[in-house]
C-alpha positions as CSV (number, residue, x, y, z in Angstrom):
1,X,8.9,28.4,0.0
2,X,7.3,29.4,-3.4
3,X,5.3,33.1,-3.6
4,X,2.0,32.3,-3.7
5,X,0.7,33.2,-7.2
6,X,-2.9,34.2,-8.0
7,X,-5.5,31.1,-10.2
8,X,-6.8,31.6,-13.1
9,X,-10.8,31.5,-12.0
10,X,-9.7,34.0,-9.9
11,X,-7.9,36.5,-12.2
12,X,-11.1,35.6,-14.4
13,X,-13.2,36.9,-11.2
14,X,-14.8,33.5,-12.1
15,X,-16.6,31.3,-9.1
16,X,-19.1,28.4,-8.8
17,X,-21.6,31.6,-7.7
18,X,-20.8,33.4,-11.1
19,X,-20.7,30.4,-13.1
20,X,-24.3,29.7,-12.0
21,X,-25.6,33.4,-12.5
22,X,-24.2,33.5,-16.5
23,X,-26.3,30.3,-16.9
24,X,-29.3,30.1,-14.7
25,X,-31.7,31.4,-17.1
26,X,-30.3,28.6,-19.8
27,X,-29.7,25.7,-17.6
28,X,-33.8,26.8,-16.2
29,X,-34.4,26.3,-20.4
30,X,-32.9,23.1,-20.9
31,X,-34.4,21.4,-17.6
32,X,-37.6,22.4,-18.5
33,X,-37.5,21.0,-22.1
34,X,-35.9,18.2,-21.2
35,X,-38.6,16.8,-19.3
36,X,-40.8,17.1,-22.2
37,X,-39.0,16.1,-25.2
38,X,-35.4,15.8,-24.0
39,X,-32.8,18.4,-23.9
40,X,-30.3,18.9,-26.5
41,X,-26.4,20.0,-25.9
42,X,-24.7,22.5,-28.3
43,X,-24.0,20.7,-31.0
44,X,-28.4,20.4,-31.1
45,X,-28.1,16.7,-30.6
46,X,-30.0,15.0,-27.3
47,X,-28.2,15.0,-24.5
48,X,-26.2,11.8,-24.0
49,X,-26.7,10.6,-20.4
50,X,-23.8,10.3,-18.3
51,X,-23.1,7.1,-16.1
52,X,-19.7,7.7,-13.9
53,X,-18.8,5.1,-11.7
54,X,-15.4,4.9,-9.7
55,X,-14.3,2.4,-6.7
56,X,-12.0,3.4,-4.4
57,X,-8.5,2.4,-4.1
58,X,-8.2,0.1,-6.9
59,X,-5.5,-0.4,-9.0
60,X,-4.8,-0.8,-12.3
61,X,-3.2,-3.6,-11.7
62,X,-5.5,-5.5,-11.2
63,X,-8.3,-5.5,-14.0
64,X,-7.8,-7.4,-17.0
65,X,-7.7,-5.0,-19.7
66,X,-4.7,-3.2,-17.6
67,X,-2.8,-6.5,-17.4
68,X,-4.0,-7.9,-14.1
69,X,-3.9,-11.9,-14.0
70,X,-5.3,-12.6,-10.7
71,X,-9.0,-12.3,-11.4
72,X,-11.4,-12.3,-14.4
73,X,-12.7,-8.7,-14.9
74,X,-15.3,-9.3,-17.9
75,X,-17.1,-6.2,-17.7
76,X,-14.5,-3.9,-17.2
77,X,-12.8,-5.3,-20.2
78,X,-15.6,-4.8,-22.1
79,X,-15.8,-0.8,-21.6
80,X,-12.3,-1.0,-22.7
81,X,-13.1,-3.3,-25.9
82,X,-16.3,-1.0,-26.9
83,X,-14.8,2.0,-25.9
84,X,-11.6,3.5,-24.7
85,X,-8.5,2.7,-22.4
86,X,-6.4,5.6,-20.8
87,X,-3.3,4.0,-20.0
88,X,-1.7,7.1,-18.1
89,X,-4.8,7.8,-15.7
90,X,-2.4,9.6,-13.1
91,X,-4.3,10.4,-9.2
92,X,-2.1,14.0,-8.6
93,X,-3.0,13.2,-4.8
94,X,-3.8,9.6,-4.3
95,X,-5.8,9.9,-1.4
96,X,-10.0,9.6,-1.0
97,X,-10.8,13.5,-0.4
98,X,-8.3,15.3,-2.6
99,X,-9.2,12.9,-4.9
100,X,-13.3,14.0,-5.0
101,X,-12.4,17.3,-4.7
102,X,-11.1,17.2,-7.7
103,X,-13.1,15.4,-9.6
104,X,-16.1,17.5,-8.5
105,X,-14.4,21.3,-9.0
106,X,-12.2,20.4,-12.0
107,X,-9.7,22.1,-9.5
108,X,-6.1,21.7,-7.7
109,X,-6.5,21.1,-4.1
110,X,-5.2,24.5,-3.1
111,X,-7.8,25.8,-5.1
112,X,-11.0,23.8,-4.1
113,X,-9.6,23.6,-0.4
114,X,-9.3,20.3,-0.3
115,X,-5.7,19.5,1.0
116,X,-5.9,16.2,2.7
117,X,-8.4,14.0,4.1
118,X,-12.0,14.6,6.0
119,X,-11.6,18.4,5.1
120,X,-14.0,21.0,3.0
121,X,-14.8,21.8,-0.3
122,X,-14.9,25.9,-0.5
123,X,-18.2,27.1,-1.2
124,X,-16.7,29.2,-4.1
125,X,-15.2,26.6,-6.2
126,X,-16.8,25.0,-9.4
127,X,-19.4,22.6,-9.1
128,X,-20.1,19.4,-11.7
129,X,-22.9,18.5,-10.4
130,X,-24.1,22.1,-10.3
131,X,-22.3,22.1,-14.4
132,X,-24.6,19.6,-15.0
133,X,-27.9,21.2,-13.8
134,X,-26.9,23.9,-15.9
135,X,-27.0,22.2,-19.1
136,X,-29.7,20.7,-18.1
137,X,-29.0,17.2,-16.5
138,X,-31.2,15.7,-13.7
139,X,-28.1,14.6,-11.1
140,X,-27.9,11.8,-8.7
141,X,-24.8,10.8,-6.6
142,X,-25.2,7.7,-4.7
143,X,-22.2,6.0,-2.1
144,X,-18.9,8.0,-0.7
145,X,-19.1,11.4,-0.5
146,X,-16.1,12.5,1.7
147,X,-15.6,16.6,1.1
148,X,-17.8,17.7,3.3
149,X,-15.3,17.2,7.0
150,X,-18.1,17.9,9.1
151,X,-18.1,14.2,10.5
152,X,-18.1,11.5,8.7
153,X,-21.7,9.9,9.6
154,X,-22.8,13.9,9.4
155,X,-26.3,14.7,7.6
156,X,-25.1,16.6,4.5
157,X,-27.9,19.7,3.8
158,X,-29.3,20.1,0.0
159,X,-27.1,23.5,0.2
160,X,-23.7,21.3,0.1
161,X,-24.4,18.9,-2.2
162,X,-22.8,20.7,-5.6
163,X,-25.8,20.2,-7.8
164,X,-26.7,16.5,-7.0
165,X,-30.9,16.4,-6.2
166,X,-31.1,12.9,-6.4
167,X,-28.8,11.9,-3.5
168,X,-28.2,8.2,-1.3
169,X,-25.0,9.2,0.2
170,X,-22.8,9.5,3.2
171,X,-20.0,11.1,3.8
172,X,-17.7,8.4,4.7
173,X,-18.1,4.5,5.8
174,X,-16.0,1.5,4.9
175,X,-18.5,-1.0,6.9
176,X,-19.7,-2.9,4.2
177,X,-22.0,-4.9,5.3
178,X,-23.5,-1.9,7.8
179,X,-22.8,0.7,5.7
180,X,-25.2,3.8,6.2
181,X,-26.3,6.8,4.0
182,X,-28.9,9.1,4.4
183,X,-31.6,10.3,1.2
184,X,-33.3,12.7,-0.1
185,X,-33.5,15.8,2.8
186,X,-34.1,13.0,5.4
187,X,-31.8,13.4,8.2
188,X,-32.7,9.8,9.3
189,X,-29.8,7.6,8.8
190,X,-30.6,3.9,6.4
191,X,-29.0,0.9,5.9
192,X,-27.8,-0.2,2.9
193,X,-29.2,-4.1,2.5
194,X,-25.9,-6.9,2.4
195,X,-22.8,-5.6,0.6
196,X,-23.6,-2.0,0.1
197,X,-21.7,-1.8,-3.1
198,X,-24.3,-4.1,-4.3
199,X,-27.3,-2.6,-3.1
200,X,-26.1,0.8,-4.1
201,X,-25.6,-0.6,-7.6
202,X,-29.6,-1.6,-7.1
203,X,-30.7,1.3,-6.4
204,X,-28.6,3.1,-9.6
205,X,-30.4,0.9,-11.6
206,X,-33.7,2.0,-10.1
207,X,-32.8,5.5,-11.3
208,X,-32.1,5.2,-14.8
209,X,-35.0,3.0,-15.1
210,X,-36.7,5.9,-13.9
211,X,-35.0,8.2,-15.9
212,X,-35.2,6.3,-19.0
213,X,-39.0,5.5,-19.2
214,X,-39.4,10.0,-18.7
215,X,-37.1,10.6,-21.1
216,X,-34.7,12.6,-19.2
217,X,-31.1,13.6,-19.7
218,X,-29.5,12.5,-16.5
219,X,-25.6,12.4,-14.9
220,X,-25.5,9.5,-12.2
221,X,-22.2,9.5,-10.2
222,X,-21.8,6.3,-7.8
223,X,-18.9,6.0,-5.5
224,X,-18.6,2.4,-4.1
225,X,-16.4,1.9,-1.1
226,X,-14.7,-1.4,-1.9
227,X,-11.9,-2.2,-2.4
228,X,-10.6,-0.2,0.1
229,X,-10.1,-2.3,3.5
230,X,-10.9,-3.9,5.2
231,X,-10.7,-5.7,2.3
232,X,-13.9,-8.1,2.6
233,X,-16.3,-9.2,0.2
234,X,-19.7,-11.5,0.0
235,X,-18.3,-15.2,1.5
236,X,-19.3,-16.5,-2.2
237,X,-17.1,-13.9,-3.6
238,X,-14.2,-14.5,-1.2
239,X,-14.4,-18.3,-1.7
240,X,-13.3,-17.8,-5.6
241,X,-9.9,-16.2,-4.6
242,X,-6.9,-18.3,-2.9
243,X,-4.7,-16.1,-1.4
244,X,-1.7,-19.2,-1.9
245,X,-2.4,-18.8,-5.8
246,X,-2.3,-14.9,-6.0
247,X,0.7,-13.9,-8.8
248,X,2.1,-11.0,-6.7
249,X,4.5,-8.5,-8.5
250,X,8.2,-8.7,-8.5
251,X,8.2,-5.6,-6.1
252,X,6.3,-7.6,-3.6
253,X,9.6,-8.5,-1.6
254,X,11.4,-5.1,-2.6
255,X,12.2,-3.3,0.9
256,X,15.0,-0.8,0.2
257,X,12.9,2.5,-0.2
258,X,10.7,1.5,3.0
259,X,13.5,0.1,5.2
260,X,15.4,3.7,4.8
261,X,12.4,5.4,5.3
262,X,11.6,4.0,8.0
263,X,15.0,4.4,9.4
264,X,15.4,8.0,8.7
265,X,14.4,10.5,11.2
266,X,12.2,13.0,8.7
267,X,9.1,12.6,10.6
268,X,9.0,13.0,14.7
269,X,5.8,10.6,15.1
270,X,3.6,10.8,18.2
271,X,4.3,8.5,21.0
272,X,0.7,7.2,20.6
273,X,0.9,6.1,17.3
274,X,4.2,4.2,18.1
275,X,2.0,0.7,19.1
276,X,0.0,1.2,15.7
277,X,2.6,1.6,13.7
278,X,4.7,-1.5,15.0
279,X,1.0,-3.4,14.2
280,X,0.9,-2.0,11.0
281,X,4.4,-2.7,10.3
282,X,3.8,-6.8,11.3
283,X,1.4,-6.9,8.5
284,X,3.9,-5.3,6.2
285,X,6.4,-8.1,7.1
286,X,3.6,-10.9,7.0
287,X,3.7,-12.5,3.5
288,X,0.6,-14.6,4.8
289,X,-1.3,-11.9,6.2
290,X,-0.6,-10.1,3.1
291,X,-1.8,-12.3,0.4
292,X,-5.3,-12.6,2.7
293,X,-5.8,-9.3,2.4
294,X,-5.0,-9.5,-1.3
295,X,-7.4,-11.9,-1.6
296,X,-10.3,-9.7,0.1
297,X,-9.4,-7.3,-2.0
298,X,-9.4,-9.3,-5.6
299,X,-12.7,-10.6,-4.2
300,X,-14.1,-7.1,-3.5
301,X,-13.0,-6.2,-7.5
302,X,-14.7,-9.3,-8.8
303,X,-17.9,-7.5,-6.8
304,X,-17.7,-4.1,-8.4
305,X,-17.3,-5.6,-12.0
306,X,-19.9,-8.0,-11.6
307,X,-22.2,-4.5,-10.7
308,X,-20.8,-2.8,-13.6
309,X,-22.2,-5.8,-15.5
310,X,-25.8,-5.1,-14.0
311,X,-25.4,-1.2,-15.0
312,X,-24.5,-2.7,-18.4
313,X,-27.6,-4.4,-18.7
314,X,-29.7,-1.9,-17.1
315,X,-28.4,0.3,-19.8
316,X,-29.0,-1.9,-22.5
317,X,-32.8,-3.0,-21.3
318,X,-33.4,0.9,-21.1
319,X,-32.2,0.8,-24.6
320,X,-29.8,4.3,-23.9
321,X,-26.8,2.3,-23.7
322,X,-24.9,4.0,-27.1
323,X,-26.5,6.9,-25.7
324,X,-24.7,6.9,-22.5
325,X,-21.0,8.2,-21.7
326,X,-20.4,5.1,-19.5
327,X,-17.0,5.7,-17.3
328,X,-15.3,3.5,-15.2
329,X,-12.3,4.4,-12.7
330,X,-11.1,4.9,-9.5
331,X,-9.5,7.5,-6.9
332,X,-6.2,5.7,-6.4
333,X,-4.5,2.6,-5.9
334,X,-3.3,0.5,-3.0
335,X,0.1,-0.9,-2.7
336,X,-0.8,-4.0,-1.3
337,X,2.8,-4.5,0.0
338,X,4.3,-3.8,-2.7
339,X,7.8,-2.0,-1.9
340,X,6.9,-3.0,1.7
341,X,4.8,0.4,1.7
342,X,1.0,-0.1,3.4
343,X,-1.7,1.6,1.8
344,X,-1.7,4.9,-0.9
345,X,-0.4,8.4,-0.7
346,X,3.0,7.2,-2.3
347,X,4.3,7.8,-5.7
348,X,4.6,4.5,-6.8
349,X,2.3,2.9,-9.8
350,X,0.7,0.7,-7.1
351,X,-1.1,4.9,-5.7
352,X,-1.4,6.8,-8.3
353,X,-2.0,4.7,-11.7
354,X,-5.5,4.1,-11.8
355,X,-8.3,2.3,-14.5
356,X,-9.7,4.8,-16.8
357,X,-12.4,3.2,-19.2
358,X,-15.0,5.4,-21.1
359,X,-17.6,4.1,-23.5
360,X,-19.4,6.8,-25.8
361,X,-19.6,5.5,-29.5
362,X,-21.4,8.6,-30.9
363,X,-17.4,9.9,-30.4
364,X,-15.1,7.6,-29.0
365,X,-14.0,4.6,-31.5
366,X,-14.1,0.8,-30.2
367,X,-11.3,-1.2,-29.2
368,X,-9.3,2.4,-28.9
369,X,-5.7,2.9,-26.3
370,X,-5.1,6.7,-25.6
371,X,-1.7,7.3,-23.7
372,X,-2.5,10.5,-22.6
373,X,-2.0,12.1,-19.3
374,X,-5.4,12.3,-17.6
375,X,-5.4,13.7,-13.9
376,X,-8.7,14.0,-11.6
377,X,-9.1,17.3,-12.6
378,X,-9.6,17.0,-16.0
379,X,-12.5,14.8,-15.6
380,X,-15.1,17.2,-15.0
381,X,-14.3,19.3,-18.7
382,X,-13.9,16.2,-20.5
383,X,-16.7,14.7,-18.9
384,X,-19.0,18.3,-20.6
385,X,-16.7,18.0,-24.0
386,X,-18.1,15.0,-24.7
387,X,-21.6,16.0,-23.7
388,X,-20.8,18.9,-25.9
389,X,-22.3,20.9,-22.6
390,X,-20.9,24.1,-21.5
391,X,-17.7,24.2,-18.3
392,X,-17.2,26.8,-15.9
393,X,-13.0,28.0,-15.9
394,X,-11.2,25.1,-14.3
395,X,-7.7,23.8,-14.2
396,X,-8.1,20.8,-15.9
397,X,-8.5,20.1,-19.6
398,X,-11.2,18.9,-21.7
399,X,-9.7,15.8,-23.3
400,X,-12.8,14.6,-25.2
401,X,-10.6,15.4,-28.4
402,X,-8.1,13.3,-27.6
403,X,-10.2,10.5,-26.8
404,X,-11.6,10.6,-29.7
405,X,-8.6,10.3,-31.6
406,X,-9.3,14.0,-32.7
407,X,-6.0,15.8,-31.4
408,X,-2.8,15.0,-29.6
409,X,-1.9,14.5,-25.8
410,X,-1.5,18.6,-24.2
411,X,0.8,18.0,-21.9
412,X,3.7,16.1,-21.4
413,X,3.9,16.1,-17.8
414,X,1.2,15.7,-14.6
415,X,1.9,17.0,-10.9
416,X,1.3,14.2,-8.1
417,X,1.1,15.2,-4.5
418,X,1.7,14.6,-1.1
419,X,0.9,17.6,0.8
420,X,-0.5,16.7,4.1
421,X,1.0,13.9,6.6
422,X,-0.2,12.1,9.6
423,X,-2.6,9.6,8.3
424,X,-2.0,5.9,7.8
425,X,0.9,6.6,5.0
426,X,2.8,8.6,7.8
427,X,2.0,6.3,10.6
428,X,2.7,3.0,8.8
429,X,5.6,3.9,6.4
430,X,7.3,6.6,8.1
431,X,6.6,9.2,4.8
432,X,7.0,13.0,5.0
433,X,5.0,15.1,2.6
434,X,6.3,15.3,-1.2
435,X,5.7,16.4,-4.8
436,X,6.2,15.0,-7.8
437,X,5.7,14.8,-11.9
438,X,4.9,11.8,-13.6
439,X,5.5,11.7,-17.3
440,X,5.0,9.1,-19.7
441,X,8.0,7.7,-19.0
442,X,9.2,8.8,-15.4
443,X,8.2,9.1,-11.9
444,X,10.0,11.5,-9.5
445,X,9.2,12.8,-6.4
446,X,11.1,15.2,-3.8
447,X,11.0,16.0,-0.7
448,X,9.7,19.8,0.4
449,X,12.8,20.4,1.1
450,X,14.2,20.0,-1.6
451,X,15.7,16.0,-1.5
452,X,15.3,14.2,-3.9
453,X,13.2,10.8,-3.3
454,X,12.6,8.4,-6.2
455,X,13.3,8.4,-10.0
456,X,12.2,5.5,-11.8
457,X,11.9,5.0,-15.8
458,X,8.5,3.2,-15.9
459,X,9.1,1.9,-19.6
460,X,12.7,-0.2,-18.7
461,X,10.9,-0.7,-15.1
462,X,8.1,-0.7,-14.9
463,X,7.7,-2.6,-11.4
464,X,10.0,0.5,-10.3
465,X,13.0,-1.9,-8.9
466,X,15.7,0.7,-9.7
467,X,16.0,4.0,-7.7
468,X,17.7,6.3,-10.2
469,X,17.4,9.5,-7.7
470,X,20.9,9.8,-6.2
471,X,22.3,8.4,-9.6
472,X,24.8,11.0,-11.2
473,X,24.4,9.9,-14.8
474,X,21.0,10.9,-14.5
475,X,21.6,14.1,-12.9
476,X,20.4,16.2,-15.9
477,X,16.9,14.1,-16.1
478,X,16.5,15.2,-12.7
479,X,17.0,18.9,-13.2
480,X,14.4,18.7,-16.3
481,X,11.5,16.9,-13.6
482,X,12.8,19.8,-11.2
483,X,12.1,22.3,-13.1
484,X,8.5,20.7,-14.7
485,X,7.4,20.5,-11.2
486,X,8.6,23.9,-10.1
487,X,6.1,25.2,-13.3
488,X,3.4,22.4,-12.1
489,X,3.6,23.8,-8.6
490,X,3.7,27.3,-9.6
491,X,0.6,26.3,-11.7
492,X,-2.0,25.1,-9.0
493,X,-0.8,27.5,-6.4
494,X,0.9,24.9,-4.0
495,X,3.6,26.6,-1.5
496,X,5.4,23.0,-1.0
497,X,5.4,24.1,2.3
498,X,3.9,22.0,5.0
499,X,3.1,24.5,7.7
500,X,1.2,26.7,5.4
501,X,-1.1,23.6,4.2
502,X,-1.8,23.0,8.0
503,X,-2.3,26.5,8.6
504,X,-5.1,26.8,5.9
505,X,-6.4,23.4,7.7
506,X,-6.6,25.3,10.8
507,X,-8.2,28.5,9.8
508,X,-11.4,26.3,7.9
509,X,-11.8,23.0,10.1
510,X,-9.5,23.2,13.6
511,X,-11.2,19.7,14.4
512,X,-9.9,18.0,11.5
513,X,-7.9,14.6,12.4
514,X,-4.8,15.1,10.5
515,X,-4.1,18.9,12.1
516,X,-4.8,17.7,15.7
517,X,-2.2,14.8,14.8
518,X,0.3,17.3,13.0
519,X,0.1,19.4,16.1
520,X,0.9,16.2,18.7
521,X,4.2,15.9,16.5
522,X,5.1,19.6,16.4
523,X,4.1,21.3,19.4
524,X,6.3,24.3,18.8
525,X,4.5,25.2,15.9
């Protein structure tokens, strides 16, 4: 196990509470102009708005821009024609919370506290939301919340929001077409009307209609559920996708990795989970059952872009469109059976290689392709580069430059993560917790103790058929990943130790689902 080494924000003596202090007074500035005349940024331009939309667990795969051939995806093509295309969007821990906590802290999990699923953001850590007040954004966050792991129908309090006023959210529901959320300081819970993807795309339009007619500078986040199973969509919507037509990837049939992991003895799982994994397992050997789940969740895409289409126009009626940095993306992927694995939390493309689209002409060039690395966390400093609006210390990078075609790629390598077991990955593909770097060319991952897993060169294979891991000729490529991920590792403060991930679980939410199943599989520890 790794020494635990000391973060930068906290060298710095830098926290979300200090952050806030050092710009109270101008953040108190700016939101007061801005409902008069409109704030400006640094540069002493207005304000652009920002628009950030992501779905949850879609692929890249799967939109047209990214090479997906199953479905039409007009309007995400079209952020990628007026704007830009990150090719190497990378989710370091492809998995809903970790995801959000990074996103919304600009920090590694072990920094933000958020380690695995259904757990807690720490008071402490930076805020975007609360970035955004400061600079003087009104904020609104509508759909999934999921870092608050106090239940996931719980009321959230104004208190643990991170900066969002206007707020139509829940903390976690996949029950579309009941789907529940709670606004403003009511504690009464609502119903979202039909497919809530839909009516939460309604009621984003309503607020930067509202927005737009004050004037205001305002940073509207929506997190739709779909395409995340169940996997259903409106009947009209499922109707449009065959499931005996799909084009499924070469890896579709590929078994190797899953059959040995399956077969291995690395993970003792509960005896109660043994029925649900044999279910889970069926599907995974069901080409059938497959396919209609594919098709649910092709359908539930051709949803989402038809909504990013009505934000499109909404925009555009408003007449802030240009003056909006419009983003599109996701938290992860879904393997869909591919490699005969069920769900995310892998390494493979199908997890962690998400849809990146960003439209901002005042700085980002039409029709433009970066390759660079982009991770979750460095959403939040690119997110304020572009609005040329101040960022507390994160871990993450302000990539604005680079999307602009205004400096080169930073980095040359991004850590992706594993760290905490016993969810659906465990249950249905047998998978023990691992770390890994993904370059522009290579994936590898290893196991915490120290075994390697999978090394794949994405460019000659890209549907990762090959498992170069045990092969000696690339022995040497190996020790170079090794050692990147020993300096990534070293870098956000991760022990690559299970037991200490689920002792910091334990210590700041002993209810939380994942520990209690950890502990039913090791109840020595």
């Amino acid at each position: 196990m790794k020494e635990k080494t000391t973060s930068r924000h906290q060298e710095a003596g830098i926290t979300r509470r200090t952050f806030l202090g050092a710009t109270t007074m101008t953040g108190a500035g700016l939101m007061l102009s801005s409902a008069a005349s409109g704030a400006t940024n640094n540069a002493g331009d207005k304000m652009p708005n920002i628009v950030f939309v992501f779905a949850d667990q879609l692929r890249s795969h799967e939109v047209g821009c990214y090479g997906g051939k199953n479905i039409e995806t007009p309007h995400m093509d079209r952020l990628a024609r007026e704007g830009a295309l990150v090719s190497n969007a990378i989710s370091t821990y492809p998995v809903c919370s970790p995801y959000r906590g990074m996103l919304l802290t600009g920090m590694y999990p072990m920094r933000n506290g958020m380690i695995c699923n259904d757990h807690r953001i720490r008071p402490d850590a930076p805020a975007l939301g609360e970035a955004c007040q400061a600079a003087g954004y009104r904020t609104a966050y509508i759909g999934k919340w999921h870092v608050d792991g106090r239940g996931r129908a719980a009321y959230i309090p104004p208190e643990r929001r991170m900066g969002f006023e206007h707020w139509m959210a829940l903390e976690c529901t996949h029950t579309y077409f009941d789907s529940k959320y709670y606004e403003g300081d009511s504690q009464e819970l609502q119903t979202w009307e039909g497919y809530d993807a839909i009516d939460q795309t309604r009621a984003a339009r309503e607020y930067i209609q509202e927005q737009a007619a004050e004037n205001n500078p305002f940073a509207l986040f929506m997190s739709w559920g779909p395409p995340h199973d169940p996997y259903i969509a409106p009947e009209e919507y499922m109707e449009q996708v065959d499931p005996e037509t799909i084009e499924v990837p070469p890896n579709f049939h590929e078994s190797a990795l899953a059959d040995a992991m399956m077969a291995s003895d690395r993970v003792n799982l509960p005896e109660n989970f043994a029925n649900l994994r044999r279910i889970m397992r069926g599907w995974l050997a069901d080409d059938a059952e497959i396919r209609k789940s594919y098709a649910g969740y092709l359908a539930a895409t051709k949803v989402l872009d038809d909504c990013l289409g009505e934000l499109f126009a909404t925009l555009e009626e408003a007449g802030i469109l240009d003056d909006t940095i419009f983003v599109f993306t996701s938290d992860h992927g879904d393997s869909m059976g591919s490699q005969r694995f069920f769900g995310k939390e892998t390494p493979f493309e199908e997890s962690i290689h998400v849809p990146f689209l960003v439209r901002y002409p005042h700085k980002i060039p039409a029709n433009t392709v970066r390759d660079t690395l982009l991770a979750p966390i460095d959403v939040m400093p690119t997110l304020l580069g572009l609005a040329d609006a101040p960022c507390p210390e994160v871990d993450g990078l302000d990539l604005s430059a680079v999307l602009a075609g205004e400096a080169e790629d930073p980095r040359d390598a991004l850590l992706i993560m594993c760290m905490a077991i016993f969810g659906n990955a465990t249950i249905a593909n047998g998978m023990d917790a691992w770390r890994g770097v993904r370059t522009k060319q290579h994936t590898y991952a290893r196991f915490e103790d120290g075994t390697p897993w999978v090394l794949f060169d994405n460019v000659a294979d890209p549907y990762q058929l090959e498992n170069l891991a045990d092969s000696s000729e690339h022995a040497e490529l190996r020790q170079d990943l090794d050692a990147r991920l020993d300096a990534l590792l070293e870098q956000a403060d991760d022990p690559e130790d299970q037991k200490t991930v689920y002792d910091i679980i334990a210590s700041e939410n002993p209810n939380n689902g994942m520990l209690i199943n950890y502990r039913a599989a090791n109840p020595d520890i």
